[in-house]
C-alpha positions in Angstrom: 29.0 147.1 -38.0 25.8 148.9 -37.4 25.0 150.0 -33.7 21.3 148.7 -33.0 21.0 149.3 -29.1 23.1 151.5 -26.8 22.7 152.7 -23.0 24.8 153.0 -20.1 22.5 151.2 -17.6 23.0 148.2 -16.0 21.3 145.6 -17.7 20.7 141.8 -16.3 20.5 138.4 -17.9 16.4 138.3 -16.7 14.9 135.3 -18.6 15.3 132.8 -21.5 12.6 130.7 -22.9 13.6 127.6 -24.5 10.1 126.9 -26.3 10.0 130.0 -28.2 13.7 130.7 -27.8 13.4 134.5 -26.8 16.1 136.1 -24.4 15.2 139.1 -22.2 17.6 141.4 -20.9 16.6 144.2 -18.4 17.6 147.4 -16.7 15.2 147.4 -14.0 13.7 150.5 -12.7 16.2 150.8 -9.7 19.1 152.6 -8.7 17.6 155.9 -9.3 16.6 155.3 -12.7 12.2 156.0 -13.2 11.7 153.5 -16.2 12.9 150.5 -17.5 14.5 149.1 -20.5 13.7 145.7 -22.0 15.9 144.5 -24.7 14.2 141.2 -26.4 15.8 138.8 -28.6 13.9 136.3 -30.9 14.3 133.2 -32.3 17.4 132.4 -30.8 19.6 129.6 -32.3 22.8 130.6 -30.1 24.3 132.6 -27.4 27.4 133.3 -24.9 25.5 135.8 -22.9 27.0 137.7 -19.5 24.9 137.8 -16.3 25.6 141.5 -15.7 26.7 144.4 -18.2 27.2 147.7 -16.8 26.2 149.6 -19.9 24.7 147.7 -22.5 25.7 148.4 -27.0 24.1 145.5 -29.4 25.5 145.7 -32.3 24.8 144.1 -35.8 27.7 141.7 -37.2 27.7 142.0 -41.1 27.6 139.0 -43.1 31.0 139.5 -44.6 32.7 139.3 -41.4 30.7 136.3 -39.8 33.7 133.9 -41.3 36.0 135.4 -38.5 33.1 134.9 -35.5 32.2 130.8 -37.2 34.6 129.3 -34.2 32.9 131.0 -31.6 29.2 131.2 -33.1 29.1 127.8 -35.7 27.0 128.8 -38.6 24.8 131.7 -38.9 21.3 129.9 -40.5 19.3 131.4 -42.9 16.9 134.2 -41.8 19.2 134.8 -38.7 21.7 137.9 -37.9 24.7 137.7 -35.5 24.8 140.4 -32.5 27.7 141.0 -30.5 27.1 142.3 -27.3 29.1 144.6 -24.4 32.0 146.6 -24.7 34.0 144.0 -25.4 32.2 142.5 -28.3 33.4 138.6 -27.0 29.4 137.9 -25.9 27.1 137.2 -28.7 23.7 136.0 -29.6 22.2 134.3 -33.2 18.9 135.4 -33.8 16.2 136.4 -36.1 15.3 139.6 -34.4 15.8 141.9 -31.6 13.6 144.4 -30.2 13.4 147.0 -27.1 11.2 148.7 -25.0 11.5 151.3 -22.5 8.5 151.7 -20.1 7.7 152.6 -16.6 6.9 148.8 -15.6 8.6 147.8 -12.6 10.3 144.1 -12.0 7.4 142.3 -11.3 5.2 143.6 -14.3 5.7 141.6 -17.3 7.8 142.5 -20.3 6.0 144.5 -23.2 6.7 141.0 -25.4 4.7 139.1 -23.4 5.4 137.2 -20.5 8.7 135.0 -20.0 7.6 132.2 -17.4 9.2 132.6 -14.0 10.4 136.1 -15.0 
């Protein structure tokens, strides 16, 4: 498994868009911390997503080992690439990409991928 994203903030679930099918978590600038961290996921075809993680690792699921996650996740289509998510690994998320971002944006400034309505 290759590690794509790790931190020890708190992140939070902030918004999902069903048209475009992006996820946003955050770690707002709060609790001390001067900047914040966006983690953006794209194109996505399914999740089981926690409201909270205190301390936040994404990590990349290899194709070989998608046949033991196929219960959980159903298929992985085409183009896509499974993530498991948390210190745990049991929270997951299909998609086509994932990107992050760490700015000095506050909670009410919208993301750097563009705005998530009623985010």
């Amino acid at each position: 498994m290759t590690e794509i994203f790790s931190s020890t903030r708190t992140f939070k679930l902030w918004a999902y868009t069903v048209s475009h099918r992006r996820l946003l978590l955050r770690s707002p600038s709060e609790g001390g911390a001067a900047s914040r961290i966006d983690v953006c996921f794209g194109g996505v075809d399914h999740m089981l997503v926690s409201p909270l993680y205190e301390g936040l690792t994404v990590v990349e699921v290899p194709a070989e080992e998608w046949g033991a996650h196929r219960d959980r996740v159903g298929e992985v289509p085409p183009g896509f690439k499974l993530y498991s998510l948390g210190a745990s690994r049991n929270d997951f998320v299909t998609a086509g990409i994932i990107q992050y971002h760490e700015d000095m944006g506050d909670s009410r400034d919208p993301s750097y991928f563009g705005r998530f309505p009623g985010a």
